[in-house]
C-alpha positions in Angstrom: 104.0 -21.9 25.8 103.3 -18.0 26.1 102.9 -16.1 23.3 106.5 -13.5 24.0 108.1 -16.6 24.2 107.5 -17.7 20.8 107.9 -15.0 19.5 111.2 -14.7 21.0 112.1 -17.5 18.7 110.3 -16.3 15.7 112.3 -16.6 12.2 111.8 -13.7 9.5 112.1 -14.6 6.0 113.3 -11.5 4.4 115.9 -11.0 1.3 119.1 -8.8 2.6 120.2 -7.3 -1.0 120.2 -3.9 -1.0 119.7 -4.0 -4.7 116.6 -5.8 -4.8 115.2 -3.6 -1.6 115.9 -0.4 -3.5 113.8 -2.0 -6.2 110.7 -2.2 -4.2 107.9 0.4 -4.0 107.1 1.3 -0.4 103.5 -1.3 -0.1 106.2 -3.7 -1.0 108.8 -2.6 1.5 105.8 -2.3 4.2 104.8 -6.2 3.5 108.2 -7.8 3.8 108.9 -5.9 7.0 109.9 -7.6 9.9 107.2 -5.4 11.9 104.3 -6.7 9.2 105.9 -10.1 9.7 105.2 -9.9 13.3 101.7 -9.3 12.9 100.9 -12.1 10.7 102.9 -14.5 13.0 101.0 -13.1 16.1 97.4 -13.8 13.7 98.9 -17.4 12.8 99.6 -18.0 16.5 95.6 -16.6 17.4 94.2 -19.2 14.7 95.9 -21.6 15.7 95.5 -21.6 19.4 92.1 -20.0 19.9 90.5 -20.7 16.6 91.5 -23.8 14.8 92.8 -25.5 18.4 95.4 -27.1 16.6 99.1 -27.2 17.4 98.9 -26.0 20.9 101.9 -27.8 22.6 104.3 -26.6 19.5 107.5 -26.1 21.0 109.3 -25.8 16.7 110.6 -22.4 15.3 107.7 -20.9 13.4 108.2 -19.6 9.6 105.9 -17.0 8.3 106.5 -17.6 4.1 104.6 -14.9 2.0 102.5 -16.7 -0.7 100.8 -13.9 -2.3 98.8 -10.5 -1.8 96.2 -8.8 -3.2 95.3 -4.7 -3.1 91.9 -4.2 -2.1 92.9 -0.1 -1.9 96.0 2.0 -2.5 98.0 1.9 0.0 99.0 5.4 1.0 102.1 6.1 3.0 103.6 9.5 5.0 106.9 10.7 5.4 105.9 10.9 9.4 104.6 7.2 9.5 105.9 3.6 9.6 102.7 2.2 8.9 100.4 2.8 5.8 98.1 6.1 6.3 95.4 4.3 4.1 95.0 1.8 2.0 93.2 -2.1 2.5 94.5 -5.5 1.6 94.7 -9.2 2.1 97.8 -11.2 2.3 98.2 -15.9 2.2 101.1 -16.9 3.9 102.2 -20.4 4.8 102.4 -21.0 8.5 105.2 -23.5 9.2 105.5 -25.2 12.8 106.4 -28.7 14.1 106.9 -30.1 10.6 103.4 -29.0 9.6 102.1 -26.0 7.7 99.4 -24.5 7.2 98.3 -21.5 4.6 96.7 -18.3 6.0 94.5 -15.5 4.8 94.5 -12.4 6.5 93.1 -9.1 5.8 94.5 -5.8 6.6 92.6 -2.5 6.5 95.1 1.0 6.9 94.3 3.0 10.4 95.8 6.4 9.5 99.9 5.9 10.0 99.0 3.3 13.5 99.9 -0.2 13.4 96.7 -1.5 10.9 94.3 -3.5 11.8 94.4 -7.2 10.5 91.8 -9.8 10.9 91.6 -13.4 9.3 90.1 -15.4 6.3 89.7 -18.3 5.8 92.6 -20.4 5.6 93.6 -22.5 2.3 94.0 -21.8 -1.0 90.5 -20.0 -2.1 90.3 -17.7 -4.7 87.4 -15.9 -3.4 87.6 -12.2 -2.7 87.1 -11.3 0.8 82.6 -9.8 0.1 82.5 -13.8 -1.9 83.7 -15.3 1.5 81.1 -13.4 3.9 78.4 -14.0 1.1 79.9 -18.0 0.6 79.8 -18.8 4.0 76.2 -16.7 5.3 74.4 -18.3 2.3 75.9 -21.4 1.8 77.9 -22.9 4.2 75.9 -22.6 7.2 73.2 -23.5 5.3 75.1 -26.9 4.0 76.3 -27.2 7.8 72.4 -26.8 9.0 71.5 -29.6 6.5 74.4 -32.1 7.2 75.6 -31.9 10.9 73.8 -34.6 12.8 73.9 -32.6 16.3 71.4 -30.0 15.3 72.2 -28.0 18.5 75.8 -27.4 17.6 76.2 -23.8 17.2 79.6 -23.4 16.4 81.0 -23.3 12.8 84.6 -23.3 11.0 86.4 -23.5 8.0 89.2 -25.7 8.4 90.5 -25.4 5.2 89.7 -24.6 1.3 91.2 -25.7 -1.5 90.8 -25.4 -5.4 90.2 -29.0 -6.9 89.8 -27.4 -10.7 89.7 -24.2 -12.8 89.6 -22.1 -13.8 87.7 -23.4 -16.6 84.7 -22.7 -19.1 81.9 -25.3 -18.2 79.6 -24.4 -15.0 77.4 -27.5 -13.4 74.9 -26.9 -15.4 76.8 -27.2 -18.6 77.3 -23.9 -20.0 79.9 -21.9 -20.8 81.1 -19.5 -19.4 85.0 -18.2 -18.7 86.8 -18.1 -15.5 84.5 -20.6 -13.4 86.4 -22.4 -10.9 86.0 -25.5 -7.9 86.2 -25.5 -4.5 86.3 -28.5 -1.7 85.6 -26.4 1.9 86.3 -28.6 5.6 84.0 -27.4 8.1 83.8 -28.4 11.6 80.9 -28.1 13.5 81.3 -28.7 17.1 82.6 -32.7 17.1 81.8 -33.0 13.3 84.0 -32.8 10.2 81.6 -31.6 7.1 83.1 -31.6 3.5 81.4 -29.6 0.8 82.2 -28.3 -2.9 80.9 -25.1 -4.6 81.4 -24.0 -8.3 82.4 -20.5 -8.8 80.9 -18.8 -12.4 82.4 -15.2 -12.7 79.4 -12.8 -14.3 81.0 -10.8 -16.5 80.8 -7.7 -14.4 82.7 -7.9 -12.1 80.7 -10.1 -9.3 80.7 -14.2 -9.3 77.7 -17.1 -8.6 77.9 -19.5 -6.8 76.2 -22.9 -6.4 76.7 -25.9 -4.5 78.0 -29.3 -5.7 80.9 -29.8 -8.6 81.5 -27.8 -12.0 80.3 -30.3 -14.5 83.8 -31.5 -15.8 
């Protein structure tokens, strides 16, 4: 199915009361925009397809459901401009089709009042920052994927999904304390090959987080 066809049948989940509208500063106005919906639903539709190769005969309504956001920079707006002037941030959504969803993670950087620019994270329910995901997956998970994939000449890695399977808490894996430290189980594939692999998370006090693979001592 082309893409202007779906998206002829796209559905836009956005509240109608003027009341709670009014209410809204203008980042929140931008991000519950059926223009900012449109871009998320165009990334779901990329990962999906191209990316993830899932759900390529979908012939369902898709629903783009905003989970949650995060400011990376103020978001800046003119009086001449629909879209932000500057300003960065990332944005989960839940990408419903064909009775199965999926959750999203994009991230969307301000190009001076023009449509921004969004590209995508990795999808699931991480709480890593965007700079923890590029360090996570350049020094850990393609090393983990080097270690465990049995066809060595693969070249070709992605995350599937991430989820948080406990934390935060207090105790890292090597049984200290500390606060804040959380658990992740990541789903790589790699070519043909399905890889599973957990990293603790141990915030440092300043600012910046360790990591280390294998599971938080409980």
């Amino acid at each position: 199915m082309k893409t202007n066809r779906l998206l002829s049948i796209i559905i836009i989940v956005l509240c109608s009361s003027n009341v709670w509208a009014n209410s809204l500063t203008r980042s929140e106005s931008y991000m519950r925009s059926q223009d900012f919906y449109k871009q998320l639903y165009n990334l779901g539709i990329h990962w999906d397809r191209k990316e993830l190769n899932i759900q390529m005969d979908c012939n369902s309504k898709y629903f783009v459901n905003p989970v949650s956001h995060a400011i990376l920079t103020p978001l800046t707006f003119s009086d001449e401009n629909i879209h932000p002037v500057s300003g960065a941030w990332t944005f989960r959504y839940e990408f419903n089709r064909c009775n199965e969803s999926i959750i999203y993670n994009a991230i969307i950087v301000a190009r001076d009042g023009k449509k921004p620019q969004m590209g995508a994270l990795v999808p699931g329910t991480t709480y890593c920052s965007p700079q923890l995901l590029r360090d996570l997956f350049v020094g850990g998970v393609a090393g983990m994927v080097a270690i465990k994939r049995k066809n060595k000449s693969c070249k070709t890695v992605k995350v599937l999904d991430t989820t948080v399977t406990d934390g935060p808490g207090t105790t890292d894996n090597t049984g200290k304390k500390h606060v804040g430290i959380w658990e992740e189980q990541w789903v790589v594939k790699s070519c043909d090959e399905i890889i599973e692999m957990t990293f603790c998370f141990v915030p440092d006090g300043s600012g910046g987080t360790n990591w280390s693979s294998g599971a938080c001592q409980k």
